[in-house]
C-alpha angles and dihedrals in degrees: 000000000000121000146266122252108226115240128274126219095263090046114109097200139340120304113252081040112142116262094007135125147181115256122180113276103260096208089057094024093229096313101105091223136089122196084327102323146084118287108247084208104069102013086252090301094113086222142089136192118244137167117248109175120073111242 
């Protein structure tokens, strides 16, 4: 079973999680880099998990 990728800072909950997404990482806007480096938000993915269905 592979494993999991920890969170990053922008992340809501774990990915896998139920009801949960991956939405653009609104401090890079998707791009993964901020003024030349990697954005702290999203760990340079672009992207962040979220949840998107109410529990």
């Amino acid at each position: 079973m592979p494993e999991q990728p920890d969170l990053n800072p922008g992340d809501e909950v774990k990915p896998g999680t139920e009801q949960s997404g991956e939405h653009i990482c609104p401090a890079c806007n998707g791009f993964g880099e901020v003024a030349g480096s990697p954005c702290r938000e999203c760990g340079g993915t672009g992207r962040i998990t979220a949840l998107v269905g109410d529990a």
